[in-house]
KEBA-851652 format. One line per field, with one value per residue (C-alpha): x, y, z. Coordinates in nm, 4 decimals, decimal comma. Layout:
residues N
X X  ... .
Y Y  ... .
Z Z  ... .
***
This chain:
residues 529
X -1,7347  -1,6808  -1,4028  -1,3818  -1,3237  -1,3244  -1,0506  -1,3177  -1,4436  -1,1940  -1,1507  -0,7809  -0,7020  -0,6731  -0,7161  -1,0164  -1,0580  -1,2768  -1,6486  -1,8880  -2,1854  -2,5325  -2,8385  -3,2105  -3,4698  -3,5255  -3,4287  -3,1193  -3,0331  -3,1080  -2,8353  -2,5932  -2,5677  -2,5429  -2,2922  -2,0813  -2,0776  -1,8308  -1,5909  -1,2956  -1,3421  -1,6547  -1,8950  -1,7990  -2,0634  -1,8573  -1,9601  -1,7833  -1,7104  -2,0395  -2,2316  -2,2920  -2,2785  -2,1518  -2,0400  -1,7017  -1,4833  -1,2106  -1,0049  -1,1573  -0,9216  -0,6765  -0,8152  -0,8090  -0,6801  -1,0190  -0,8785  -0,7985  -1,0963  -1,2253  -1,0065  -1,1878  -1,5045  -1,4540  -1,5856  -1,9204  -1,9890  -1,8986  -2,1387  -2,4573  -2,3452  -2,4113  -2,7506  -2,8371  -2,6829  -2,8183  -3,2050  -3,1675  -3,0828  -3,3554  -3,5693  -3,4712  -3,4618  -3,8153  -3,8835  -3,7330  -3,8657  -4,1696  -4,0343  -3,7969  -4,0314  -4,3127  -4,3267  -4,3812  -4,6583  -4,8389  -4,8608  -4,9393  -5,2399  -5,3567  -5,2863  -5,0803  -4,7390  -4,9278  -5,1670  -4,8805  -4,6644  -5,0142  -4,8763  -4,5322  -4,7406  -4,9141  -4,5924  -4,4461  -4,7626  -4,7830  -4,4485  -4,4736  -4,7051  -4,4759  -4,2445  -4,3851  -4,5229  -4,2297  -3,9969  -4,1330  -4,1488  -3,7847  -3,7394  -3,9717  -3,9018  -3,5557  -3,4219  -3,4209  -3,8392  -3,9500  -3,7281  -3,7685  -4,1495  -4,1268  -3,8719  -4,0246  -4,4033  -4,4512  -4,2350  -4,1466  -4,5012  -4,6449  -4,3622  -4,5406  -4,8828  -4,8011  -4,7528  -5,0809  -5,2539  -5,4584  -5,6389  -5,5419  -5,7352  -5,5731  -5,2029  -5,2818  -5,4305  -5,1179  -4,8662  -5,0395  -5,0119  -4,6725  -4,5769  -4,7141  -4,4628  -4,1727  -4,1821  -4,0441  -3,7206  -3,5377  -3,5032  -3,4663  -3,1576  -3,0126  -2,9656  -2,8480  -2,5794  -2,4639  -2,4986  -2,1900  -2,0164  -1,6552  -1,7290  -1,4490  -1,5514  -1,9467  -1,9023  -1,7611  -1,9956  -2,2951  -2,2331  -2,1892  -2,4965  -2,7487  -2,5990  -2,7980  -3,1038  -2,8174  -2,7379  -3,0899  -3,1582  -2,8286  -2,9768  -3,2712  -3,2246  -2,9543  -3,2580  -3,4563  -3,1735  -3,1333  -3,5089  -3,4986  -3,7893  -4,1477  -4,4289  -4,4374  -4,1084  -4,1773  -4,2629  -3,9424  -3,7952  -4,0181  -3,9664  -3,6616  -3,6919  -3,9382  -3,6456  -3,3740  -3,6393  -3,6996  -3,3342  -3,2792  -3,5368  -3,3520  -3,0214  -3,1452  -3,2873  -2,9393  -2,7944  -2,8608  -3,0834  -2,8729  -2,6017  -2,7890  -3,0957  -2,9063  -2,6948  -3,0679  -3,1897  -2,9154  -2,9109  -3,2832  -3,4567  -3,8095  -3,9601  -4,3383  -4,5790  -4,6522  -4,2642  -4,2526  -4,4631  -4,4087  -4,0510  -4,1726  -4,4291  -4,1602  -3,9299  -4,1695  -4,2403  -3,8679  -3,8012  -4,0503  -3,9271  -3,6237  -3,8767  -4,0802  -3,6840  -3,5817  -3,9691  -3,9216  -3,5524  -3,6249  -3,9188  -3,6921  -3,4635  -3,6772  -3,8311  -3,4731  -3,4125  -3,7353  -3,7767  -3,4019  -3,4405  -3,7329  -3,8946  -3,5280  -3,5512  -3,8632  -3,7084  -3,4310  -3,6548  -3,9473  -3,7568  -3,3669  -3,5785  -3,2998  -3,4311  -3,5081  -3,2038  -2,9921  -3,1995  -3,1495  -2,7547  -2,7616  -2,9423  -2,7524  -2,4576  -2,6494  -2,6634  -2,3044  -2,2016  -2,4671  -2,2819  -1,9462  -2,0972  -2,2461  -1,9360  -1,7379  -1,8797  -2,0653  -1,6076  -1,5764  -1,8500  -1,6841  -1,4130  -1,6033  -1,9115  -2,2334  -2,4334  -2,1378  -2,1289  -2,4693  -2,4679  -2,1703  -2,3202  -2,6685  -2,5264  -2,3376  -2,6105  -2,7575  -2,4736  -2,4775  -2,8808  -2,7756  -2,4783  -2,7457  -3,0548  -2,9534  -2,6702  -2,8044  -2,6869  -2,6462  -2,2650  -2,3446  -2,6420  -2,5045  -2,1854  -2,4180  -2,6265  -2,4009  -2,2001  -2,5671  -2,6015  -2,2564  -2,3484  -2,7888  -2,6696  -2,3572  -2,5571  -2,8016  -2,4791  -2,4351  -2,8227  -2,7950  -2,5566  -2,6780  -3,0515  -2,8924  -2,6756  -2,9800  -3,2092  -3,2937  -3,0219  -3,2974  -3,4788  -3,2563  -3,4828  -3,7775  -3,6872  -3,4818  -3,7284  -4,0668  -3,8859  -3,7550  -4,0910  -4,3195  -4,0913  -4,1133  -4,5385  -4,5359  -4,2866  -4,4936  -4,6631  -4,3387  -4,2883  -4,6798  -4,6514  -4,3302  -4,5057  -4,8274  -4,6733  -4,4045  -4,6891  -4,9262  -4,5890  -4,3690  -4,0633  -3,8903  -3,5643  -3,2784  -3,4546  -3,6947  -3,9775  -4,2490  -4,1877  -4,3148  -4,0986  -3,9363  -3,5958  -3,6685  -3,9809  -3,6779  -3,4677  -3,6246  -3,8106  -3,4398  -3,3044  -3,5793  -3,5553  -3,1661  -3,1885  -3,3933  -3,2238  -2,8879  -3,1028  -3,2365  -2,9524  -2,7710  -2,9835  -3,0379  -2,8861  -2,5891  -2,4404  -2,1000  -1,9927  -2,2599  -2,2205  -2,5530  -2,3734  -2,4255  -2,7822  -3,0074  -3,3750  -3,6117  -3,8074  -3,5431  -3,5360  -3,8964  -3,8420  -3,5371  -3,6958  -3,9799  -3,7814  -3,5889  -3,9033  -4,0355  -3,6862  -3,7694  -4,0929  -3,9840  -3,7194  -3,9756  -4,2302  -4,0048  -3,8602  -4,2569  -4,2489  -4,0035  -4,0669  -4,4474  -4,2730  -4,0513  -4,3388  -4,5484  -4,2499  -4,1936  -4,5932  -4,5867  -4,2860  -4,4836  -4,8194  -4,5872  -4,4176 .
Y -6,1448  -5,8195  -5,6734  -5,5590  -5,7981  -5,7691  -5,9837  -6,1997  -6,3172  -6,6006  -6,8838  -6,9558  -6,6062  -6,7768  -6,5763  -6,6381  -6,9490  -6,9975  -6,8549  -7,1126  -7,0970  -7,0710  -7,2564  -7,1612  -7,4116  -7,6331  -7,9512  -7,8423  -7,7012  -8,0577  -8,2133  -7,9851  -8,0218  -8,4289  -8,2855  -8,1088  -8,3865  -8,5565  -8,2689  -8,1755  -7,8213  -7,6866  -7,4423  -7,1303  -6,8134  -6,5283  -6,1585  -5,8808  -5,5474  -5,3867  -5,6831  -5,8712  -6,2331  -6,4978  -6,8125  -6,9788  -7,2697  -7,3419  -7,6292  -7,8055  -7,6065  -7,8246  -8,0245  -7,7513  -7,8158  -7,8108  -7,6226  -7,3323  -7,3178  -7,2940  -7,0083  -6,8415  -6,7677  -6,5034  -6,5422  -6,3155  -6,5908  -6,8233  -6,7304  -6,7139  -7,0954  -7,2078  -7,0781  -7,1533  -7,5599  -7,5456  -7,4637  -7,7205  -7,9932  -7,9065  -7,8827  -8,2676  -8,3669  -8,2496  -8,4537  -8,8061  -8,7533  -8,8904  -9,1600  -9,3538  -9,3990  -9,5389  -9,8818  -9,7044  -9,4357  -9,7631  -9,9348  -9,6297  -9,5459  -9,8387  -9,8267  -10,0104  -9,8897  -9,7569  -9,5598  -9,3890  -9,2959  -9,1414  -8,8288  -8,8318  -8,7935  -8,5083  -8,3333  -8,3345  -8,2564  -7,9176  -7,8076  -7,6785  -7,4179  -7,2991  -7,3184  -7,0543  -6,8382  -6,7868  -6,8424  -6,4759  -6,2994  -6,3991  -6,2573  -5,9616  -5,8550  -6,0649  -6,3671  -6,2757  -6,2581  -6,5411  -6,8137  -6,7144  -6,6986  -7,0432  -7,2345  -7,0696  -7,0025  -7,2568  -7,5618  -7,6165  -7,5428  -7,7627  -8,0122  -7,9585  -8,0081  -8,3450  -8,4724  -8,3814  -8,5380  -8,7766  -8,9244  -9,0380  -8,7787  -8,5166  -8,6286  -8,6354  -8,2336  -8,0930  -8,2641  -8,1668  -7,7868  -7,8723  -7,9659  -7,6461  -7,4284  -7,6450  -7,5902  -7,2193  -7,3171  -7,4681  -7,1847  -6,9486  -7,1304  -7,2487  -6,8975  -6,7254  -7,0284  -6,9567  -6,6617  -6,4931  -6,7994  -6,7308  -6,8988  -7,1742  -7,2933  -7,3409  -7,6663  -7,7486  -7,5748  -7,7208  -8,0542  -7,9354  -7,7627  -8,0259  -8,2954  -8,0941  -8,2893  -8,6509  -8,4917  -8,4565  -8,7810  -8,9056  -8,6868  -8,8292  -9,1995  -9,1120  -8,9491  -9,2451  -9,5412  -9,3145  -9,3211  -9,6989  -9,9400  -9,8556  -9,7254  -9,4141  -9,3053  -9,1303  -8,8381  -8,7617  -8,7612  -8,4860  -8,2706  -8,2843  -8,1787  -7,8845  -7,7350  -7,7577  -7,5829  -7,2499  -7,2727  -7,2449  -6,9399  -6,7727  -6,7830  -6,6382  -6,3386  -6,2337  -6,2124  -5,9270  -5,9098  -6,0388  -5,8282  -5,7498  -5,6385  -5,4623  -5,2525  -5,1902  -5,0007  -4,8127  -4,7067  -4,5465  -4,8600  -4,8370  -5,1691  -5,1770  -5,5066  -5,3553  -5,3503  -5,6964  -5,8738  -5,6962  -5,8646  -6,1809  -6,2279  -6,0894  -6,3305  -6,6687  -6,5111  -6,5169  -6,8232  -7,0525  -7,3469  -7,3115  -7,3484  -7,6515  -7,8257  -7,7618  -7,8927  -8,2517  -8,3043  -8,2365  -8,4542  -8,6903  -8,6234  -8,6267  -8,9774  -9,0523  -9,0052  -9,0557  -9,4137  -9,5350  -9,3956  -9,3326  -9,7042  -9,8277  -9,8775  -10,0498  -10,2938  -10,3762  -10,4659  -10,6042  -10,8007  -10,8332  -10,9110  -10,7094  -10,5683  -10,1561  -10,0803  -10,2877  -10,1109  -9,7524  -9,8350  -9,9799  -9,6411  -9,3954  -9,5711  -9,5214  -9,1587  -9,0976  -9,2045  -8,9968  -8,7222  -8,8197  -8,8827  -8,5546  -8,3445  -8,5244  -8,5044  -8,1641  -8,0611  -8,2415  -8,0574  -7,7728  -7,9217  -8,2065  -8,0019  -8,0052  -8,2506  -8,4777  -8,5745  -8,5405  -8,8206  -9,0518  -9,0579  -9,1413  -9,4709  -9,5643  -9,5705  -9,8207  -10,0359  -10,0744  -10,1402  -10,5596  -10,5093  -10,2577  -10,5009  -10,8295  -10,8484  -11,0135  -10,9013  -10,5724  -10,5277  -10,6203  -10,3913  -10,0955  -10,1218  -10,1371  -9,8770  -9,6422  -9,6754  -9,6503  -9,3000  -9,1887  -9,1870  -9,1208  -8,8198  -8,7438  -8,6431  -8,4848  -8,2725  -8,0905  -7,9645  -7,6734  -7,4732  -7,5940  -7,4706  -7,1718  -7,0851  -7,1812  -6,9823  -6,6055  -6,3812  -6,1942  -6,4897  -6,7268  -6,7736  -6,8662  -7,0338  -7,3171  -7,3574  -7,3578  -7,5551  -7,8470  -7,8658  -7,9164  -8,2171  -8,2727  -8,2545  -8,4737  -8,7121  -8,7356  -9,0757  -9,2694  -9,3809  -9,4736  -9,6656  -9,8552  -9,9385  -10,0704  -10,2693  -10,4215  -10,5175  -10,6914  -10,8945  -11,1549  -11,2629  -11,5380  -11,4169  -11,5888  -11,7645  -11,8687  -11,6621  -11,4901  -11,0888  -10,8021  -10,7183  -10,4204  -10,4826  -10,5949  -10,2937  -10,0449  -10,1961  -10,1755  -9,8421  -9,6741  -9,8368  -9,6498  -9,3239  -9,2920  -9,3754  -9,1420  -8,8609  -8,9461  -8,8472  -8,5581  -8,4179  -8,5549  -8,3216  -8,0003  -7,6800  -7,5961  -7,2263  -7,3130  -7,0270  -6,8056  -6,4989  -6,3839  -6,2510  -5,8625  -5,9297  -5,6908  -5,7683  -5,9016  -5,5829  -5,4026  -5,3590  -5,2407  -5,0067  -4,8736  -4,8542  -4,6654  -4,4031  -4,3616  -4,2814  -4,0201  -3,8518  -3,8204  -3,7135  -3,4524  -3,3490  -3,2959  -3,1060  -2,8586  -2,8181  -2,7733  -2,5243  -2,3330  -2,2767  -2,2087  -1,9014  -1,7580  -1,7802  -1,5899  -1,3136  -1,2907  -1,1684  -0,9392  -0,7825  -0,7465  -0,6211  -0,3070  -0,2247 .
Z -6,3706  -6,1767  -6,1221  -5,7975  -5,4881  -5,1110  -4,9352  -4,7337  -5,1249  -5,0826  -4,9070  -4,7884  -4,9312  -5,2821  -5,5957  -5,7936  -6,0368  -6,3444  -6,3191  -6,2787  -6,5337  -6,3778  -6,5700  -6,5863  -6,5463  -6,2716  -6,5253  -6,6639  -6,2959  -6,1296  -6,4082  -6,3505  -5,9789  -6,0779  -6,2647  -6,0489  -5,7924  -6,0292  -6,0513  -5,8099  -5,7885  -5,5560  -5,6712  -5,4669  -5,4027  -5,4120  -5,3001  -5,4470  -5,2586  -5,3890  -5,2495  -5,5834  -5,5680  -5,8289  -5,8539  -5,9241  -5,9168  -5,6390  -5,5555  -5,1883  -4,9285  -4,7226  -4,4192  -4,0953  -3,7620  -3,5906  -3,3233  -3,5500  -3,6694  -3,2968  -3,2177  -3,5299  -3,3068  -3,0367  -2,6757  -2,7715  -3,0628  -2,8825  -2,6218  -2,8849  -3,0206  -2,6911  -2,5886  -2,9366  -2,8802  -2,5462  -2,6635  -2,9624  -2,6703  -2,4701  -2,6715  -2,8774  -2,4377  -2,4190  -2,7507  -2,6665  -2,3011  -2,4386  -2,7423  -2,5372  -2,2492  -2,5000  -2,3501  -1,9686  -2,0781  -2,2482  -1,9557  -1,7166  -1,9656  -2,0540  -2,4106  -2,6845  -2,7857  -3,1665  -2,9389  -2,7509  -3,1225  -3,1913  -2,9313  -3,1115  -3,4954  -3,3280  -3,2129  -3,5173  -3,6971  -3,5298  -3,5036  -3,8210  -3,7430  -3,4394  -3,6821  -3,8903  -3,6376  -3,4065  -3,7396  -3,9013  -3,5266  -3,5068  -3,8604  -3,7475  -3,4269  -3,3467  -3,1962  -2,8690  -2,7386  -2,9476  -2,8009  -2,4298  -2,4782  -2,6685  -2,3740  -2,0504  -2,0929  -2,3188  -2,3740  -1,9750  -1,8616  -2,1137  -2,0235  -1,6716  -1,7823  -1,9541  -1,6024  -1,4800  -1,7311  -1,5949  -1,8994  -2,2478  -2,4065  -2,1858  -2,2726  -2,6201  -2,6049  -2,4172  -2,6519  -2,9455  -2,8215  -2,7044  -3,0624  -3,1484  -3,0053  -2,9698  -3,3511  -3,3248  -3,1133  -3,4094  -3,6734  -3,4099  -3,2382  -3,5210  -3,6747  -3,3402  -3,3078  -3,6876  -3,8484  -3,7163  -3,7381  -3,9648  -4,2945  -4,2486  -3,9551  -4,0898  -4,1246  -3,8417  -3,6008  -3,7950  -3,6878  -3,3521  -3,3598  -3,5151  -3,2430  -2,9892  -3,0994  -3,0380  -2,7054  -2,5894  -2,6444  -2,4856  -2,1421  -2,1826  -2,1574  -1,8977  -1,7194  -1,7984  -1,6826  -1,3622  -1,3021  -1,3394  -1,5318  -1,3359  -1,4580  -1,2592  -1,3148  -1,6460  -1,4757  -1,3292  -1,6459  -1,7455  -1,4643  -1,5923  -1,9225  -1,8327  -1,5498  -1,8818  -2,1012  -1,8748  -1,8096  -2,1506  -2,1896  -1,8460  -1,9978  -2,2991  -2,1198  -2,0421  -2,4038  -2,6322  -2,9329  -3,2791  -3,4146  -3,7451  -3,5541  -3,3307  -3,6204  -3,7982  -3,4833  -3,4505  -3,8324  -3,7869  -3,9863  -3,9380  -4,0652  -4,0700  -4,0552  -4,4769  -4,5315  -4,3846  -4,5626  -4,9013  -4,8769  -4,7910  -5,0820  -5,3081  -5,1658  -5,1777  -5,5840  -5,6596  -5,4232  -5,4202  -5,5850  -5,3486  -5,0681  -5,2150  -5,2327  -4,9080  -4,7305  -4,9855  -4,8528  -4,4639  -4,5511  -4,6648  -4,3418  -4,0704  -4,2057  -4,1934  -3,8069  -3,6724  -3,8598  -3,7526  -3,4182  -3,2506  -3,2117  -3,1539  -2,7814  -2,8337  -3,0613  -2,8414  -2,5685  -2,7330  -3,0186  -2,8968  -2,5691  -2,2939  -2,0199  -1,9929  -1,8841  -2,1074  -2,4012  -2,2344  -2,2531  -2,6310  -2,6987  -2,5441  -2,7235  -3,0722  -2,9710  -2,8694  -3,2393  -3,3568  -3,1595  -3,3569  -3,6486  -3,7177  -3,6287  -3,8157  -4,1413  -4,1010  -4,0803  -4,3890  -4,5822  -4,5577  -4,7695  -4,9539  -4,9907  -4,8222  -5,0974  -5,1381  -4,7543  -4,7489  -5,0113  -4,9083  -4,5467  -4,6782  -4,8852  -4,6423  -4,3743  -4,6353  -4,6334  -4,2555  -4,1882  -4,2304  -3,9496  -3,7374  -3,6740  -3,7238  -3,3954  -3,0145  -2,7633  -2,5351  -2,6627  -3,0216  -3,0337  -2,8975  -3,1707  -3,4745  -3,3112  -3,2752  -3,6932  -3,8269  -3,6336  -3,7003  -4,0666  -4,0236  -3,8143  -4,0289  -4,3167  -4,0840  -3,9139  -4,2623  -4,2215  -4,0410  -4,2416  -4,5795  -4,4797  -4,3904  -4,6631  -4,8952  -4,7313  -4,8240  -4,6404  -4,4195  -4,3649  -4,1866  -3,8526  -4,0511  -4,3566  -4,1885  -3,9134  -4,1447  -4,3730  -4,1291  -3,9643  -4,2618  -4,3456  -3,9913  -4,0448  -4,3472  -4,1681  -3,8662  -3,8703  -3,9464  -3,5501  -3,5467  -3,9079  -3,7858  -3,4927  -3,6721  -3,9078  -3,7041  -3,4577  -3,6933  -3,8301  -3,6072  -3,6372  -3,4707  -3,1735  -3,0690  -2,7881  -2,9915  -2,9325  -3,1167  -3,1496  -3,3287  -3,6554  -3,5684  -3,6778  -4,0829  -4,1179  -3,9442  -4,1896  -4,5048  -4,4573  -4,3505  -4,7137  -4,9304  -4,7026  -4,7235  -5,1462  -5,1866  -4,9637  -5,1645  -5,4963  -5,3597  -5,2688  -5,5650  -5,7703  -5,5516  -5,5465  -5,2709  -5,1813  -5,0407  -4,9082  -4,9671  -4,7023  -4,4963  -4,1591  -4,3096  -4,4479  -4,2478  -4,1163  -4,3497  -4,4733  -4,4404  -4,8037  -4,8273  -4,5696  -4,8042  -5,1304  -4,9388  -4,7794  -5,1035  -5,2862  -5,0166  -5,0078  -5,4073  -5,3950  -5,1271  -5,3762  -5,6285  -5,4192  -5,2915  -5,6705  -5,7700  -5,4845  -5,5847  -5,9432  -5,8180  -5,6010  -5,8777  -6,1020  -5,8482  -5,8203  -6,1637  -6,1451  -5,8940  -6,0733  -6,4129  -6,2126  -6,0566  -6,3553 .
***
C-alpha cells in the first residue's frame, strides 16, 4: 500500500483500515463482490497524493444530517446541479408527454394503444445513438455546446414538429429523430450536475438528480389533468414540454464551460481529434468488459421503469376502469413516491453502498407488485402506486453516481450516457410488448367487466426484471468513493505523452547538433594547424 496520503483520501477524516485485495478474472471478481455484500466494512477507492488509486476497507460512516451535507456544495455547484436537474426533467417531461397521453393520441390517429407504444420503442431505440454522439462531443469539446444544441434546436423544435404532424407516418418520423437527440441530454447533464459534487454528499445528490426523470413525469400529468380528457388537448401538453426544453438550453447558455475543461485551456492542452480517439480505443481495450456490465444492468434498469411505469395510466383507466383524470391523480401520486423514493435511498448508498441499496430496493419492489396491482379504487391505487416507485426508483436514485464513479475518469459525459441508452435501445419494446400481450389477454374487474390484462403481465414481467437486477448487481463491480472531479479531458493524456516525446526528441536533436558542431570545430582546428 503506499505510503503517502492526501487528507481528502478519507472519508470522515478516518485513518486508513486494512487493504482490500483486488482479483483478476471476471469469475473470481463476480464472487467476490457476492462476497463483500455480506461483510460490514465497504470497499473504499482510495487516491494517494501522487494520484495512485487502491482499494481498502472502512467501517460505513455515521448517518449525515442531510443538511450538512447540503451546505457541502457552494452556490457555483450548486448552480451547475440545477441546470443539470433542470435538463434531466425536461427532458423525462418531453418523454412522458407522449406515454401518459397514449389513450388520447390513439384516438386522435386512429390507431390502437400497441400502435401508439410503437413511437415510444422508437424513442428509446435511437437515443442511444444521441447518446453516443453528443456523449464524446461533450467529452471532446465540453459540456456546455452539446446540451444547448441538443434542448433548443433540437428537442423543443422537434417537440414542435410532433404537433404538426398530421399523419401516423409523420408522428412516427419526428419521434424517431426526436429519440435521436434526446439521447445526448442524459450523460451530458448528469456529469455537469455531479462531478464537482463533494464526495459525501454523492449519494445524496444522486437521488436528487435521477428524480428529474420522476419530476418530469409528475409535470407532465399535471400538464395533462390541467388540459383535461379530449382528444385535442394533447397538444397543449406538448407546447409545453418544447417551451421547458429551450428554456433549459437558454439557461445553459449563461453558465460557463466545466471546471476541468476550463483548467485544460488555461494549462496550454492542445487535444487533437488523433489524441482523442487514441485514448478512447485504449480506454474501450483496457475497459471493455466494464462497458458490456454497465449496457446489461441499465438494460436491466430501464426494463425496470419503463415496464412498471409507462403503461400504468393505461391500466388504471382501461382495467381499474377510473376516469382520465382519476388515473392522472393515481399517477402523479406513483411519481411523487418515486421522487422520495429515490432520494432516500440514493443518501443511504453512500453509507450502505451503492449495490447493497441497489439490491434491497430491487427485492423489495418484488415484495410489493401483489399490494401494487391488485387494489380498486382511486385512493387504493394511488397508495400502492406510489411504495412500488419509492423502491423501483430507489434503486434507480443510486444510478447516477454509481455510473459515474464506474465510468473512466475522462469519460464521464459519455460513458454514463452511451451506456444508459443502449439499455435504454435493448429495453425499448417493453411498453409495446406489455401492451400486446395485456391486450390479447382479459381479465375479469370489480364491476364485472371484461378488460385487457394489464395489471398480472405488469406484474409478472416487473418480478423477473427486479430478480434479475438484484443479481446483477449482486455480482458487479462498485467504486465507492472513487475520485474523478481532477480527471482532465479525455485525450488529455495523449496529448501529454505526445508533447513529452517531442520535448525528447528536441532534446536529442539539439544534443546531435551540438556534437555535429564541435566535431566540425575540432576539424577546422586540425585543417589550420
Amino acid at each position: 500500500m503506499p505510503a503517502s496520503h492526501s487528507s481528502k483520501a478519507y472519508r470522515g477524516g478516518r485513518r486508513p483500515h486494512e487493504p482490500a485485495v483486488v482479483v483478476k478474472g471476471t469469475w473470481a471478481t463476480a464472487k467476490q463482490s457476492f462476497r463483500d455484500l455480506f461483510r460490514w466494512q465497504q470497499r473504499v477507492v482510495i487516491t494517494n497524493s501522487q494520484g495512485e488509486t487502491y482499494e481498502e476497507w472502512q467501517n460505513p460512516p455515521p448517518l449525515q444530517n442531510p443538511f450538512k451535507l447540503f451546505a457541502l456544495l457552494s452556490a457555483k455547484q450548486w448552480l451547475y446541479f440545477f441546470v443539470g436537474f433542470y435538463a434531466w426533467t425536461a427532458d423525462a417531461f418531453d418523454f412522458h408527454a407522449l406515454s401518459i397521453q397514449t389513450t388520447k393520441l390513439a384516438k386522435y390517429y386512429g390507431r390502437s394503444k400497441t400502435d401508439i407504444t410503437t413511437a415510444i420503442t422508437l424513442t428509446l431505440l435511437l437515443r442511444s445513438v444521441g447518446a453516443a454522439i453528443f456523449g464524446l462531443l461533450g467529452d471532446r469539446f465540453g459540456r456546455k455546446w452539446p446540451m444547448i444544441g441538443n434542448m433548443i434546436i433540437l428537442v423543443g423544435l422537434l417537440q414542435i414538429a410532433t404537433i404538426y404532424s398530421t399523419t401516423f407516418q409523420q408522428f412516427l418520423a419526428v419521434r424517431s429523430l426526436f429519440g435521436l437527440f434526446m439521447g445526448g441530454v442524459y450523460g451530458n447533464a448528469v456529469a455537469m450536475a455531479l462531478e464537482n459534487c463533494p464526495t459525501d454528499a454523492r449519494g445524496l445528490m444522486s437521488g436528487i438528480m435521477q428524480q428529474g426523470y420522476s419530476f418530469g413525469y409528475v409535470l407532465a400529468a399535471c400538464a395533462n389533468l390541467g388540459v383535461g380528457g379530449a382528444t385535442e388537448t394533447w397538444k397543449t401538453v406538448f407546447w409545453i414540454a418544447a417551451g421547458l426544453s429551450i428554456g433549459a438550453g437558454l439557461i445553459r447558455l449563461c453558465f460557463p464551460e466545466s471546471k476541468q475543461f476550463l483548467e485544460a485551456k488555461k494549462s496550454g492542452h492542445k487535444i487533437t481529434a488523433g489524441d482523442f480517439w487514441g485514448e478512447t480505443k485504449s480506454m474501450l481495450a483496457r475497459e471493455w468488459r466494464m462497458c458490456l456490465y454497465c449496457v446489461v444492468l441499465m438494460t436491466w434498469f430501464n426494463y425496470y421503469s419503463h415496464t412498471s411505469q409507462d403503461s400504468y395510466t393505461t391500466f388504471m383507466i382501461t382495467a381499474k376502469e377510473l376516469d382520465s383524470a382519476a388515473g392522472t391523480r393515481a399517477s402523479i401520486w406513483m411519481k411523487v413516491g418515486a421522487c422520495v423514493g429515490g432520494t432516500v435511498v440514493g443518501y443511504l448508498s453512500q453509507f450502505v453502498g451503492r449495490r447493497r441499496a441497489i439490491v434491497v430496493a430491487a427485492l423489495v419492489s418484488c415484495c410489493m407488485i401483489p399490494g401494487w396491482i391488485l387494489p380498486e379504487g382511486e385512493r387504493s391505487l394511488s397508495a400502492s402506486g406510489f411504495f412500488m416507485q419509492f423502491f423501483v426508483q430507489g434503486a434507480w436514485g443510486v444510478i447516477p453516481i454509481h455510473l459515474n464513479e464506474l465510468s473512466p475518469p475522462a469519460y464521464r459525459s459519455s460513458f454514463p450516457g452511451i451506456t444508459y441508452q443502449l439499455g435504454n435501445m435493448i429495453s425499448s419494446p417493453s411498453a409495446q410488448i406489455v401492451n400486446a400481450i395485456a391486450e390479447s389477454h382479459f381479465v375479469t374487474s370489480r364491476k364485472g367487466n371484461r378488460v385487457e390484462a394489464y395489471g398480472p403481465v405488469m406484474g409478472i414481467a416487473t418480478v423477473i426484471i427486479a430478480l434479475g437486477i438484484a443479481i446483477t448487481t449482486a455480482l458487479g463491480p462498485e467504486k465507492l468513493g472513487r475520485h474523478f472531479e481532477e480527471a482532465g479531458p479525455a485525450g488529455a493524456h495523449s496529448s501529454d505523452a505526445n508533447a513529452h516525446l517531442q520535448e525528447k526528441t528536441a532534446d536529442v536533436l539539439s544534443l546531435a547538433e551540438s556534437k555535429q558542431g564541435q566535431h566540425s570545430t575540432a576539424n577546422e582546428v586540425e585543417h589550420k594547424v
